[in-house]
C-alpha positions in Angstrom: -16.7 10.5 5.4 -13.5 8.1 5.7 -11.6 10.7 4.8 -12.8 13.4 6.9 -12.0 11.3 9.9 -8.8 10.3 8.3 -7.9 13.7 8.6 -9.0 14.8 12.3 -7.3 11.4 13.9 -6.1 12.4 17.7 -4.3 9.6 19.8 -6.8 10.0 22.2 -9.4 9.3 20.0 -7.8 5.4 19.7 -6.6 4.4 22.9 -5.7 6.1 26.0 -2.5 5.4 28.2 -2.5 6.1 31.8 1.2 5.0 33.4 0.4 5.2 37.1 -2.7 2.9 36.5 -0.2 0.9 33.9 2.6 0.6 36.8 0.1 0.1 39.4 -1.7 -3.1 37.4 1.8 -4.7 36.5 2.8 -4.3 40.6 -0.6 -5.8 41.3 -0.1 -8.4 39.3 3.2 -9.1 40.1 2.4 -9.4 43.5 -0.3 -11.3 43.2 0.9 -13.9 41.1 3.7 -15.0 44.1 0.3 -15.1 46.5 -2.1 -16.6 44.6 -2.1 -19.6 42.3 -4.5 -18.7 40.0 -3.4 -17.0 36.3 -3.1 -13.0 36.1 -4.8 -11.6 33.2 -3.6 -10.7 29.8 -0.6 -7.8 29.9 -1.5 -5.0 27.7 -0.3 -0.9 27.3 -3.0 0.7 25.8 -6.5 0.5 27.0 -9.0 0.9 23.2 -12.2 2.0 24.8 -12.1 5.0 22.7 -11.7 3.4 19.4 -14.7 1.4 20.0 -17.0 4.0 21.0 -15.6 6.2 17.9 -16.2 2.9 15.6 -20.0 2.0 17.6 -20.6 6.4 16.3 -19.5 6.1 13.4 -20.2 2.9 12.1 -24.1 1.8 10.8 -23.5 -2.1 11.0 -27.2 -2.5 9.7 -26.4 -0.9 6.4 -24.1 -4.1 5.3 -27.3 -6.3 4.8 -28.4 -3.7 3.1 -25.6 -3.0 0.3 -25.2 -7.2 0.3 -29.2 -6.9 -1.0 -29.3 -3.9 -2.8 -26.3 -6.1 -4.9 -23.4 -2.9 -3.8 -21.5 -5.3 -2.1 -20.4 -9.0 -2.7 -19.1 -9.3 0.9 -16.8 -8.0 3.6 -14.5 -10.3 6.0 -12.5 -9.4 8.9 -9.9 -11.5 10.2 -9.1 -12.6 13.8 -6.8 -14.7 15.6 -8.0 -17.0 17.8 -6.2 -17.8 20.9 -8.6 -20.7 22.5 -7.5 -23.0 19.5 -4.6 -20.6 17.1 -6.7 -20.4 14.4 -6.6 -17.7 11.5 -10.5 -17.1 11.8 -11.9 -15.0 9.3 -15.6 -13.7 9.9 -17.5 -12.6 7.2 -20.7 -11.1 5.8 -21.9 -11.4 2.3 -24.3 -13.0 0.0 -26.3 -16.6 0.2 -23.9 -18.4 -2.3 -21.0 -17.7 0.0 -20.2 -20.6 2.5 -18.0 -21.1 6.0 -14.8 -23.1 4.8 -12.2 -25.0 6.9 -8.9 -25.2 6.0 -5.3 -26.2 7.7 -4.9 -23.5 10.6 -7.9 -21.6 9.1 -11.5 -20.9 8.8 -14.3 -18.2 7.6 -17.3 -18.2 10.0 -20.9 -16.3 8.7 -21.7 -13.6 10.8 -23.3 -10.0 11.5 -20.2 -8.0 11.7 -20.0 -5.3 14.8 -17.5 -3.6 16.8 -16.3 -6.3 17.9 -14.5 -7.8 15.1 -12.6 -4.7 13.9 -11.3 -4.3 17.9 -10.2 -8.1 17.8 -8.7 -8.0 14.3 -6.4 -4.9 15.1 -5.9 -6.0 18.8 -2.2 -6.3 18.5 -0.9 -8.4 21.4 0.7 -6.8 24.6 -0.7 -3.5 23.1 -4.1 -3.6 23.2 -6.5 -5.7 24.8 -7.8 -9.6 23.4 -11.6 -9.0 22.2 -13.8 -11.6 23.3 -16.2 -12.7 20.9 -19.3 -15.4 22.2 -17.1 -17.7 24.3 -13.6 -17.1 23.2 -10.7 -14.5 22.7 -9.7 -13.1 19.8 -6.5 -11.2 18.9 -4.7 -9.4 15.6 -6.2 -10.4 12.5 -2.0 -11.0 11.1 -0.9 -13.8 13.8 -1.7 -17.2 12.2 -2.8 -15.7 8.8 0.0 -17.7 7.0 -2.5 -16.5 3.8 -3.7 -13.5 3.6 -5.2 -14.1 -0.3 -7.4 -16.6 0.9 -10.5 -15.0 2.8 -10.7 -13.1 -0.5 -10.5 -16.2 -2.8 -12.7 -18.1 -0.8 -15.4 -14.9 -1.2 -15.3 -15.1 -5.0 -12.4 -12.9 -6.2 -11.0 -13.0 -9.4 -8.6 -9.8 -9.0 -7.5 -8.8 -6.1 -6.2 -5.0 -5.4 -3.6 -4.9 -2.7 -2.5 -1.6 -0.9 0.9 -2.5 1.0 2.8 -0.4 3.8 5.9 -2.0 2.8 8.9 0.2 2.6 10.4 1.0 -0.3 13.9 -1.0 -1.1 16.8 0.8 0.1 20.0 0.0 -2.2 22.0 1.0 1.0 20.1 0.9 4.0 22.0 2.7 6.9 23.5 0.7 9.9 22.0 0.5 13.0 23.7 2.8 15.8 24.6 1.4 18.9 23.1 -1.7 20.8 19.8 -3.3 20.3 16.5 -1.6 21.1 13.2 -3.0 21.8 11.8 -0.7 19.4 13.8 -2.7 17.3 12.8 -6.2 18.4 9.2 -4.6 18.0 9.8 -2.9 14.5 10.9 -6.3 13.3 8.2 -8.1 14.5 5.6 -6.1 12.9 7.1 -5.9 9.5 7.3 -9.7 9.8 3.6 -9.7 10.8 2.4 -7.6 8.4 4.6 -8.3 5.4 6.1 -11.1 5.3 3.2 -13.5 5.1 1.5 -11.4 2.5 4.7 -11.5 0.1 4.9 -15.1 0.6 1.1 -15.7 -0.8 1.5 -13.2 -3.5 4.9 -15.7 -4.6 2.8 -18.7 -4.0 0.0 -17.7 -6.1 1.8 -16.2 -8.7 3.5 -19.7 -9.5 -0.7 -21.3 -8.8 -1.6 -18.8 -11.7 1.6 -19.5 -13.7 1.2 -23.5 -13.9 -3.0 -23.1 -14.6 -1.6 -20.7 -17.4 0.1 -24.3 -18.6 -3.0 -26.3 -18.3 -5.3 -26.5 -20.9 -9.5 -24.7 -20.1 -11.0 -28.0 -20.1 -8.3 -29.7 -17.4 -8.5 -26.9 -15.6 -12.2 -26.6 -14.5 -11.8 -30.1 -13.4 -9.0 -28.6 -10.8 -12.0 -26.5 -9.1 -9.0 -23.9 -9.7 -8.7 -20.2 -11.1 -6.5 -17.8 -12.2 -7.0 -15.0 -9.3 -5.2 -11.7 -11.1 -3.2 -8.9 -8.3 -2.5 -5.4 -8.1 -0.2 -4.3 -5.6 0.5 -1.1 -5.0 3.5 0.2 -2.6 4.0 3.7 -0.8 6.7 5.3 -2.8 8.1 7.0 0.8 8.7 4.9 3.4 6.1 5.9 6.5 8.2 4.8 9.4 10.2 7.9 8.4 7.3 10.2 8.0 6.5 9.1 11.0 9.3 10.2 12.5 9.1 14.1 12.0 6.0 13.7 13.7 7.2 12.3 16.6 7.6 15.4 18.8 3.7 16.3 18.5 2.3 12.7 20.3 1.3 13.3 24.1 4.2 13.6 26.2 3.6 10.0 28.1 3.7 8.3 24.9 6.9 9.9 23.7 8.2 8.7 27.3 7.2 5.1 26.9 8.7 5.2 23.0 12.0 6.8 24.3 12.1 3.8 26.8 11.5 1.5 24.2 14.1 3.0 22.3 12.4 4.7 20.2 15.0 8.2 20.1 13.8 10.1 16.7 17.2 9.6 15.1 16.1 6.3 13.2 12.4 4.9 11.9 10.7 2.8 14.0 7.4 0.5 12.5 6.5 1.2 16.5 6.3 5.0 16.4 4.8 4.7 13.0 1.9 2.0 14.2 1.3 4.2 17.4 1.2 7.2 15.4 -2.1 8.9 15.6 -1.5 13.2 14.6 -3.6 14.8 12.0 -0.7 15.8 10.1 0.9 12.4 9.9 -3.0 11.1 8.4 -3.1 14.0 6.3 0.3 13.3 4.7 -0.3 9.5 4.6 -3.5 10.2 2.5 -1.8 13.0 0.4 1.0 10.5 -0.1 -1.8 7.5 -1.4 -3.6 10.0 -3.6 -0.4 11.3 -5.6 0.5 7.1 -5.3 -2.5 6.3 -7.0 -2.2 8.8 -9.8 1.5 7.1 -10.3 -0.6 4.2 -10.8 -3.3 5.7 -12.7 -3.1 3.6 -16.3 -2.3 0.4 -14.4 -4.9 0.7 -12.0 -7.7 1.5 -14.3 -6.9 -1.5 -16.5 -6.5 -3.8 -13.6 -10.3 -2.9 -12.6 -11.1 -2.7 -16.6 -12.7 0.7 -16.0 -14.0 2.3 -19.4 -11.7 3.8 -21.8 -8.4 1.6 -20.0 -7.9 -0.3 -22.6 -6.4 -3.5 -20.4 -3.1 -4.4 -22.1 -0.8 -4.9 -18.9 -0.1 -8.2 -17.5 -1.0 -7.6 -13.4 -0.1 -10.8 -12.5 2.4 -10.3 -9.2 5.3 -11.8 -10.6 7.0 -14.7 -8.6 
């Protein structure tokens, strides 16, 4: 089912973007805001109406509980940022054993996950719209989540899989063309979103699982610490330039607003890419995971001890 709607992805069945009500609201608001004392509200592109009536058909929340019962599934967290008090605030759903935590600029909340949650997780700011949930505002999951390892830790994990979008390493990547672009500004900031924080826990835990490897069993479980073993698997082709052949079939108003954010088709963009909703592109982003995975296959198999592996690699993400 995933899959299937993987593979049928329009962009107008994720957000729609009207630019004479967009030009019309930031006049408005403009305006008003010279008149008027009071605050205007939060600036944003794209309007995500669509994605939440796609995720409210789609989606049976009910059936969680059910898994979490059943014993299927441990339990699922979605993370938010919260703009009332800038905290990473992860919400979760899983089994009795598993409490709320508190922890510097974090904290994981019990809850029955709806709509809600995946619109304010993936509510990327001055793109979409802040999702309130009860009585605050909640934005992308990645701002404030200086660790991204944790919600997973705190649920129980002792491995950890990890499926990246980082870009593979170019030896000699090619120089930028002509002046500054907010598509580049914007491309930056996402990778730094997205990325950077996550490398950063994967080096801070691999040096956690290095010095526990030191201590001796007995020490150890007086640490209330544990080895947490990772899997991270990259895309082999770098998307933002998939992305980019792709380009010329998103609605004509988008294109406009990406060639006036600089966006021109000549280099990748992580803006064009995160915008980028075209069957094609889904169907080669999930041809591109499945021949990934079977790059993978040995490694991946003994990482989640399946039988016949034979686990005999060392997974450990190494600092």
């Amino acid at each position: 089912k995933l899959e299937w709607v993987w593979r049928r992805f329009e962009t107008h069945h994720i957000f729609d973007f009207h630019p004479c009500q967009l030009l019309w609201r930031t006049l408005y608001q403009g305006s008003a805001g010279l008149i008027t004392p009071q605050s205007n509200r939060a600036f944003h592109l794209f309007d995500n109406a669509p994605l939440r009536r796609l995720l409210d058909q789609l989606i049976d929340y009910h059936r969680i509980d059910d898994n979490i019962l059943y014993g299927s599934l441990e339990a699922i967290a979605i993370t938010a940022s919260d703009y009332d008090d800038a905290l990473s605030t992860t919400f979760f759903q899983g089994r009795a054993e598993h409490q709320p935590w508190e922890r510097a600029r974090r904290r994981g909340l019990r809850t029955l996950l709806t709509s809600d949650h995946l619109l304010a997780s993936s509510a990327l700011p001055f793109v979409f719209p802040a999702t309130p949930i009860g009585d605050r505002v909640y934005g992308d999951g990645s701002i404030h989540q200086l660790s991204p390892l944790s919600p997973a830790i705190h649920l129980g994990a002792e491995r950890i899989l990890l499926v990246t979008l980082d870009s593979p390493h170019r030896e000699n990547p090619t120089p930028r063309q002509g002046h500054l672009t907010s598509s580049n500004i914007a491309s930056h900031l996402l990778n730094t979103v997205f990325s950077d924080t996550l490398n950063s826990d994967l080096e801070r835990l691999g040096r956690i699982n290095q010095t526990l490897s030191l201590i001796p069993a007995r020490e150890r479980s007086r640490l209330k610490l544990r080895q947490v073993e990772t899997c991270v698997i990259r895309p082999s082709q770098d998307l933002d330039l998939i992305a980019l052949e792709y380009l010329p079939r998103l609605p004509t108003q988008l294109r406009r607003l990406l060639r006036v954010l600089g966006v021109n088709g000549e280099e990748s963009s992580s803006l064009a890419s995160f915008l980028m909703f075209d069957p094609g592109y889904c169907q080669r982003l999930i041809k591109l995971g499945y021949q990934d995975a079977l790059d993978h296959r040995q490694r991946i198999e003994a990482f989640l001890d399946l039988p016949g592996s034979g686990k005999q690699e060392q997974f450990r993400e190494e600092a």
